[in-house]
C-alpha positions in Angstrom: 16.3 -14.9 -4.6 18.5 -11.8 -4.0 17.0 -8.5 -3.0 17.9 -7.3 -6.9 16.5 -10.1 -8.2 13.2 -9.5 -6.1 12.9 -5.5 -6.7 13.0 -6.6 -10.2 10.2 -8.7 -10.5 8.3 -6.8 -8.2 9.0 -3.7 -11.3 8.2 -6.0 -14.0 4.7 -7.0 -12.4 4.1 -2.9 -11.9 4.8 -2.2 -15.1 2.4 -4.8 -16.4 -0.4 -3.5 -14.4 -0.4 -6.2 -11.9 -0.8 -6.2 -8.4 1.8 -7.0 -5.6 2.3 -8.1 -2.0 5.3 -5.8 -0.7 7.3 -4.4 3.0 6.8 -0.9 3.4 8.5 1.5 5.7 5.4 0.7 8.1 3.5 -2.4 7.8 3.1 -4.9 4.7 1.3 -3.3 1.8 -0.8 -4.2 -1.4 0.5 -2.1 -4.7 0.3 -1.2 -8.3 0.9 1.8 -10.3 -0.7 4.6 -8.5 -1.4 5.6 -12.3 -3.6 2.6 -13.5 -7.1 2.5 -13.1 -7.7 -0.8 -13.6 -4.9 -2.1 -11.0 -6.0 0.5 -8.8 -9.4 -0.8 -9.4 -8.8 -4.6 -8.5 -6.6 -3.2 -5.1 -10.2 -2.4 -4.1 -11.4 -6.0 -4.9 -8.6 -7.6 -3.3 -9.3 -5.6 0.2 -13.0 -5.4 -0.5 -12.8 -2.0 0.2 -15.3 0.8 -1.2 -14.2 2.7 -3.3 -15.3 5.8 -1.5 -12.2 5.3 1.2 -8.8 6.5 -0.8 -5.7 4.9 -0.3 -2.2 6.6 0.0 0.4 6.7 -2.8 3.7 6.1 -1.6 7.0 7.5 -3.6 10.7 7.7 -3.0 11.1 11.8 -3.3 9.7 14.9 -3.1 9.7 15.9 -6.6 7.4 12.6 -7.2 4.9 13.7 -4.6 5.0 17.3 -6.4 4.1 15.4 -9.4 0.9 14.3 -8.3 -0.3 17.0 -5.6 -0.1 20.4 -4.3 3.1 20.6 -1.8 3.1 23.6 0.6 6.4 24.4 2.1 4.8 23.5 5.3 3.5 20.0 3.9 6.7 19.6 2.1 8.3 19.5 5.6 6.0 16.8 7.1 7.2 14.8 3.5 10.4 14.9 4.8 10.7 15.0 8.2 12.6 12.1 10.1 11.6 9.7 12.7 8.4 8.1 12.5 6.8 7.7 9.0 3.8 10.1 8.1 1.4 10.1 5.4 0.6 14.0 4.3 -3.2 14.3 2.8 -2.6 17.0 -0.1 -4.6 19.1 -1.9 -4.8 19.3 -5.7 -3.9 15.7 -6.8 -3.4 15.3 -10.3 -1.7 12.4 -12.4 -2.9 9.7 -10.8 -5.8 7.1 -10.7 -8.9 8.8 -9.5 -9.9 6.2 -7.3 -7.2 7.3 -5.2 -8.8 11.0 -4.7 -10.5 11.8 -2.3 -14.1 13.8 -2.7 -12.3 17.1 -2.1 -9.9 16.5 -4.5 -7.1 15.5 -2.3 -4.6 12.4 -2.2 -2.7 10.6 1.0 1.4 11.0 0.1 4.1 9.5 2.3 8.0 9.3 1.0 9.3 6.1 2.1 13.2 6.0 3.5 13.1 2.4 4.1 15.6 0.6 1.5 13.5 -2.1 -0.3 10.3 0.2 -0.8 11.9 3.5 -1.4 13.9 1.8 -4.2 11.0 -0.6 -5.7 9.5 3.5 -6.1 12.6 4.5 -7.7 13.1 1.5 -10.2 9.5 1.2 -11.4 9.2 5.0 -12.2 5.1 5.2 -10.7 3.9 6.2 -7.9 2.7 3.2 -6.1 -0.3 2.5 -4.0 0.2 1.6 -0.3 -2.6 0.0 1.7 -2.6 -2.4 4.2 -2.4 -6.0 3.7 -5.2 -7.0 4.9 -9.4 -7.3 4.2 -11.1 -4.1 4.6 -11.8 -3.7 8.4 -9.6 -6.1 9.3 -6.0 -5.9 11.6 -3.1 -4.4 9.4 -0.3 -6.9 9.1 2.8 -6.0 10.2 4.9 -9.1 9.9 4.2 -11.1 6.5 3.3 -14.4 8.6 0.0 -12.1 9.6 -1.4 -11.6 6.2 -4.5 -13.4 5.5 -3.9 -16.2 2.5 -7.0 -14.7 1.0 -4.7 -11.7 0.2 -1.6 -13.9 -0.6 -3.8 -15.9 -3.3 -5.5 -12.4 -5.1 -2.0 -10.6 -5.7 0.4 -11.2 -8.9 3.4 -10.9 -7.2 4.6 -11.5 -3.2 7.6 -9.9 -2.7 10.7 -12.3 -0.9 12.0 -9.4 0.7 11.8 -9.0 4.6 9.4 -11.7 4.8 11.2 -13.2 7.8 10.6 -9.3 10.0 8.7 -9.8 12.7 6.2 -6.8 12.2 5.8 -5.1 15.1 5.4 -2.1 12.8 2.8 0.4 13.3 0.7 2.3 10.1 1.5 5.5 9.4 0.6 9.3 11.3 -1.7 11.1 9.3 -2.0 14.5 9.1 -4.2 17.0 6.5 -2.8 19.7 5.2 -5.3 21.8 3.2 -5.0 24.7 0.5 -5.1 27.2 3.6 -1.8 25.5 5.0 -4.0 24.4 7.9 -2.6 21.4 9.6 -4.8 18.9 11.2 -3.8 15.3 12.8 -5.9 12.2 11.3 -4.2 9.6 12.9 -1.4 9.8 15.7 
């Protein structure tokens, strides 16, 4: 299957509210439609995760991530900056699933500049959800040879894409930037 082939499917089972197995620009991720409670809903299922613990919403730009949360000039340059990939916690979400917002109101963004996961953003016109592929508590996987067939078996649609990488991929830096413009490191 080519890469067009896959992005296009992987669309198609977005758009329908389904859940998918996908590369990310850090380690292998489950996604829907950051926008749809009831895929957001069975991402928590499939991870066995509570519901209490957001997960990130990753997009291709910075217009998308001003969509759906407040964007500082100060956070906006974390969105963007090169080099390793960051997720920025935001305040203000809006737009998306509310499983995905935190108690204080605020939502996990990274923009993705890897190729196959900026573009499956672009084409299915959501935001998508990006969590590790793996069960709650549990190792991220960061080659697709890693993920637990519990995982494989729960999603709609596994991605062909980069499934021959082999990982070595770490999650993302997290930082917290709050209304004040305070910046504080989550995860380095």
């Amino acid at each position: 299957m080519s890469t067009e082939q896959d992005l296009q499917q992987a669309c198609e089972a977005i758009k329908e509210g389904k859940v998918i197995l996908y590369p990310t620009d850090t380690v292998w991720g489950i996604g829907c439609d950051a926008t749809d409670r009831k895929a957001v809903r069975r991402v928590y299922e499939i991870k066995r995760r509570v519901d209490t613990k957001a997960m990130l919403v990753l997009t291709h730009s910075i217009d998308v991530a001003k969509m759906i949360a407040s964007v500082s000039p100060e956070a906006e340059s974390l969105l963007l900056a090169s080099g390793r990939p960051t997720t920025v916690v935001l305040p203000d979400a809006c737009g998306i699933a509310p499983e995905l917002v935190a108690d204080d109101g605020s939502v996990g963004v990274r923009i993705t500049s890897e190729a196959f996961s900026s573009e499956l953003c672009r084409l299915s016109g959501v935001p998508l959800v990006s969590t590790s592929a793996n069960i709650s508590g549990a190792p991220s996987a960061a080659a697709f040879d890693e993920i637990d067939d519990i995982i494989k078996n729960s999603v709609d649609y596994i991605c062909v894409t980069r499934r021959d990488d082999s990982g070595g991929a770490l999650p993302s830096r997290v930082v917290k930037v709050d209304v004040d413009n305070s910046i504080k490191v989550l995860r380095d």
